[in-house]
C-alpha positions, -999 to +999 in steps of 0.1 A: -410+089-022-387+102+013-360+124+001-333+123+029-346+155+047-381+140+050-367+105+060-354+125+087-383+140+098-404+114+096-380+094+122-379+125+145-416+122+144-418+085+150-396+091+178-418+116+193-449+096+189-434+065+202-423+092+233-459+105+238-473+070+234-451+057+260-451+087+287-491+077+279-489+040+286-468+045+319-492+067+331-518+041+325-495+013+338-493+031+372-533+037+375-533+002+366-509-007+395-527+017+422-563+008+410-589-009+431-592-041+432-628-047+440-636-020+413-608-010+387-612+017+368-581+008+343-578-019+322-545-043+326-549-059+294-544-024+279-521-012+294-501-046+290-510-044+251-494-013+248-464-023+265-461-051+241-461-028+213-435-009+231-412-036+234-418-047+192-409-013+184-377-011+204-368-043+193-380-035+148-369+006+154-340+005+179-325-034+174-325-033+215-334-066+226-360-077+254-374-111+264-411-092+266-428-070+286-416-080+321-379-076+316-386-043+297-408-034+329-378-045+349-353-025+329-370+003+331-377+006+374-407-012+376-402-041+407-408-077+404-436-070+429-456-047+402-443-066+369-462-097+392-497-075+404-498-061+369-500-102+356-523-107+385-543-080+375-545-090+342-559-126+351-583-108+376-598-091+344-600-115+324-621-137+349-645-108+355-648-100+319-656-140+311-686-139+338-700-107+322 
């Protein structure tokens, strides 16, 4: 059982996961975004993945609402333009990985 001292710590950790996890993620989103095309190294879904987990923790943890990962991308700097080649990218994969 949490007293109220360890509920509180276990939020600040939480927190600081969910802050490590999503410095992680970004950087993974912009490898994503810079990768080659004829021969990614990153993987799209991934990345996109963890942006959806993003987004259901903000919304269960924080109560902030976003319609999914594009407007959160959108909210957060990210251009139409990459929200768009990140989607593309996405497909991309998935066609290569259906050939395999």
């Amino acid at each position: 059982m949490l007293d109220k001292k360890n509920n509180q710590e276990l939020c600040s950790c939480i927190v600081r996961i969910k802050e490590m996890f999503l410095s992680d993620t970004f950087i993974l989103l912009d490898c994503v975004l810079t990768d080659n095309p004829l021969d990614p190294e990153y993987s799209a879904n991934v990345a996109y993945d963890r942006l959806e987990e993003v987004v259901r923790f903000e919304e269960l943890y924080n109560g902030v609402e976003c319609k999914g990962v594009s407007d959160y991308l959108l909210k957060n700097g990210y251009t139409l333009n990459d929200v768009e080649l990140l989607n593309k990218k996405r497909i991309d994969e998935k066609r290569r990985h259906a050939h395999i």
